[in-house]
C-alpha positions as CSV (number, residue, x, y, z in Angstrom):
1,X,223.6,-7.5,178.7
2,X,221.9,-9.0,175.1
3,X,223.6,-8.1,172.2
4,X,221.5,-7.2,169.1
5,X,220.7,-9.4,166.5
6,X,221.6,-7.7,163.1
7,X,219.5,-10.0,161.1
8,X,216.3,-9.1,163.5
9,X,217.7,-5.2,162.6
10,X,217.8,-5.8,159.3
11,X,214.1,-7.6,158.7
12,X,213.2,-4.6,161.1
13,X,214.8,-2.3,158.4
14,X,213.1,-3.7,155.3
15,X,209.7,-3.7,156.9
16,X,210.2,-0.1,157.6
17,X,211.2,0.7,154.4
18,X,208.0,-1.6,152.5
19,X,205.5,0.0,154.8
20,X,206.6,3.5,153.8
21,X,206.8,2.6,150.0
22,X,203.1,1.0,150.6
23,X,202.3,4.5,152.0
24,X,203.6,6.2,148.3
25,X,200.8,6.6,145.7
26,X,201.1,4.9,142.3
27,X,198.7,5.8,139.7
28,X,198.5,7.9,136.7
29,X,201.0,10.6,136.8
30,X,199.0,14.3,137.0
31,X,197.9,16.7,134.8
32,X,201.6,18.3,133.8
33,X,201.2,22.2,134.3
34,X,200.6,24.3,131.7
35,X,201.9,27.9,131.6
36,X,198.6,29.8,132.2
37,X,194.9,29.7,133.0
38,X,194.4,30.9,129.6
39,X,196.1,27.5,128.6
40,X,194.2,25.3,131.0
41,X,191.1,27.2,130.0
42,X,191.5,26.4,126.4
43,X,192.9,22.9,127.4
44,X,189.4,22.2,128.9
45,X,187.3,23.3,126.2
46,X,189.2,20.7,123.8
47,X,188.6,18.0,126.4
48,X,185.2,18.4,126.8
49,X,184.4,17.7,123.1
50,X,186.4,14.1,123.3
51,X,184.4,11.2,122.3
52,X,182.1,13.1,119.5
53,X,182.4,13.7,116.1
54,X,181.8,17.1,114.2
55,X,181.8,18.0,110.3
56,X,183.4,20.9,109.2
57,X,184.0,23.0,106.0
58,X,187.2,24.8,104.3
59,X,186.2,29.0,104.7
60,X,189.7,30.5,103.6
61,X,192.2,28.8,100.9
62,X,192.0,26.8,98.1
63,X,192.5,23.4,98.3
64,X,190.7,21.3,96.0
65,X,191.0,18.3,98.0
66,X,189.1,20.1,100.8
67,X,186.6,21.5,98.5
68,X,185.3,18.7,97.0
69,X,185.4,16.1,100.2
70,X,183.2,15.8,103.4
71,X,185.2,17.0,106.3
72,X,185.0,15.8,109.6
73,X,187.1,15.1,112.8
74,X,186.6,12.8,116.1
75,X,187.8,14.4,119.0
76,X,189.3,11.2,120.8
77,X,191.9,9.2,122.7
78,X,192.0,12.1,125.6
79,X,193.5,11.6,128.5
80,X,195.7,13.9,130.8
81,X,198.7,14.7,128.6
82,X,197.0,14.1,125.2
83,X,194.1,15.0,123.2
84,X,193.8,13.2,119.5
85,X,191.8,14.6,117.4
86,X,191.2,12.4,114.0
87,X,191.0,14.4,110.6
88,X,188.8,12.9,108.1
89,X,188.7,13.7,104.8
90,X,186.7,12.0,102.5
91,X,187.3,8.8,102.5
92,X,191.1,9.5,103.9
93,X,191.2,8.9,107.7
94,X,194.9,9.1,108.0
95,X,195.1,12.2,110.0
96,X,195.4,13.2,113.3
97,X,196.2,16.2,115.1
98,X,197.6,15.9,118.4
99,X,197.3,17.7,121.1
100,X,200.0,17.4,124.0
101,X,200.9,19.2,127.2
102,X,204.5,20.0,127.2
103,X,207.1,21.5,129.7
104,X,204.7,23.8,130.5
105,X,203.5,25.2,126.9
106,X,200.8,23.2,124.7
107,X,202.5,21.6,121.4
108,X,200.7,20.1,118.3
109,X,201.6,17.6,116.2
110,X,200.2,16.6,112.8
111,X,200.5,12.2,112.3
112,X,199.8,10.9,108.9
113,X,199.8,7.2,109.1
114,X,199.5,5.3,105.3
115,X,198.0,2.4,104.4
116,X,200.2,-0.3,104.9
117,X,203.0,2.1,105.8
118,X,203.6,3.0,101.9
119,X,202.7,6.6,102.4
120,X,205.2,9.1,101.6
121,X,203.3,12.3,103.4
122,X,205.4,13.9,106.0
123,X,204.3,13.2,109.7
124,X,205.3,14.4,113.0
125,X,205.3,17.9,112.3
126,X,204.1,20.9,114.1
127,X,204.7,23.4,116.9
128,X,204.4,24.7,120.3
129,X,202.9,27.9,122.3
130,X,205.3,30.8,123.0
131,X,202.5,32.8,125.2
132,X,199.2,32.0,127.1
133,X,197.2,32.7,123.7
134,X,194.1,32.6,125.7
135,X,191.6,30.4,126.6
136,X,189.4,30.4,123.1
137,X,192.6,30.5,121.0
138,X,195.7,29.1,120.9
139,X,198.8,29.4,118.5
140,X,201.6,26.6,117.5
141,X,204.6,28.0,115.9
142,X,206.6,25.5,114.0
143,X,209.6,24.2,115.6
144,X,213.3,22.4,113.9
145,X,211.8,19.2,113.9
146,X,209.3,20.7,111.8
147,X,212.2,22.3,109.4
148,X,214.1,19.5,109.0
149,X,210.6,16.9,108.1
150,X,208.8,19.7,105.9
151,X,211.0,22.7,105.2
152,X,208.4,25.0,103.2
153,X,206.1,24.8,107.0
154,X,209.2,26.1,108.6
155,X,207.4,29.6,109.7
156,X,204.1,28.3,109.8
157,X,201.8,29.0,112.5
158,X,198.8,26.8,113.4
159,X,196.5,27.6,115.4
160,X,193.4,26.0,117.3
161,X,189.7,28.2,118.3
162,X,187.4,26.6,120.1
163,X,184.2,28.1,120.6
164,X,182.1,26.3,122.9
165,X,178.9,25.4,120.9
166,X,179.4,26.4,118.1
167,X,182.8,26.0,116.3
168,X,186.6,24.3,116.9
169,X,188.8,25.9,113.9
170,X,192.0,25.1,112.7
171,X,194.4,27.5,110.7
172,X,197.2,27.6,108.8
173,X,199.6,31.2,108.2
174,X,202.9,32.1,107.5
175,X,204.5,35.2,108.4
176,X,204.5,37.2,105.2
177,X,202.0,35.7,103.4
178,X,198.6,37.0,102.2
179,X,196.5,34.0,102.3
180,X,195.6,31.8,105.1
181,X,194.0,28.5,104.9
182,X,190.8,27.6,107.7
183,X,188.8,24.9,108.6
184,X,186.1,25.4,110.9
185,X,184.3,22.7,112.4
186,X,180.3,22.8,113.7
187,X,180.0,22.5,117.3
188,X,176.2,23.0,117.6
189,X,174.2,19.9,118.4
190,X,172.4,18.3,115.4
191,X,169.2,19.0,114.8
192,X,166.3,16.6,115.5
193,X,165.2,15.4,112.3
């Protein structure tokens, strides 16, 4: 009777165990779940306006910056977690909003990068869904983070509308208050000229 050779069971062992690992996929993770349809419906409008840019237009508040400037954003840097969506305003580019899928809910995130990293403006801030909103709408309440960076945006609530073809608009409200500030964006394809 043969006795086994524990260094042939062994080689026999780790080519078992490299064929099953060649059998595992490795790639991109997926598309983390969001809470609703109404989510992955909105989700999908956003995405399809990645990699175009659209001017826009301050139609509630008061802010003289936005006023007086050219507004425009670039709906970019999109892939399966993350939608980026550059602010411009003026001549200021430093703004993003940021788009994310998180635990199930949607979050957004407002960066403001400086020039040379001398700016003082608060970045990082924003919020997350608490329901499905639905798929043209959706609202970010502001979370701790958020009340510890920018304490007077600690009850705001953002919120995202994207109309397909004809505008993506972005508010601003706080419980309470009477006035609002809005931003709506042109979706409508330019005009030949």
């Amino acid at each position: 009777m043969r006795l086994l050779d524990h260094s042939a069971i062994r080689r026999t062992a780790g080519l078992a165990l490299l064929l099953a690992l060649a059998g595992c996929h490795v790639g991109p993770p997926p598309n983390p779940a969001v809470r609703s349809t109404d989510q992955e419906a909105f989700w999908q409008r956003l995405t399809r306006l990645c990699g175009q840019r659209f001017d826009g237009r301050m139609v509630e508040g008061t802010d003289s910056v936005f006023v007086r400037n050219r507004l425009s954003i670039h709906v970019g840097g999109c892939g399966p977690r993350e939608v980026r969506i550059g602010f411009v305003i003026g001549p200021d580019s430093s703004r993003s909003w940021v788009v994310r899928r998180v635990d199930g809910t949607l979050a957004l995130r407002h960066e403001v990068g400086g020039d040379g990293g001398t700016d003082d403006r608060a970045s990082g801030y924003g919020g997350r869904t608490r329901d499905t909103g639905s798929a043209a709408r959706q609202d970010f309440f502001a979370d701790a983070e958020t009340g510890r960076l920018l304490p007077p945006a600690a009850s705001n609530v953002w919120s995202l509308e994207v109309v397909p073809g004809r505008t993506l608009a972005y508010t601003v409200a706080r419980p309470g208050a009477r006035q609002r500030f809005r931003l709506e964006f042109d979706l409508r394809p330019a005009a030949p000229q």
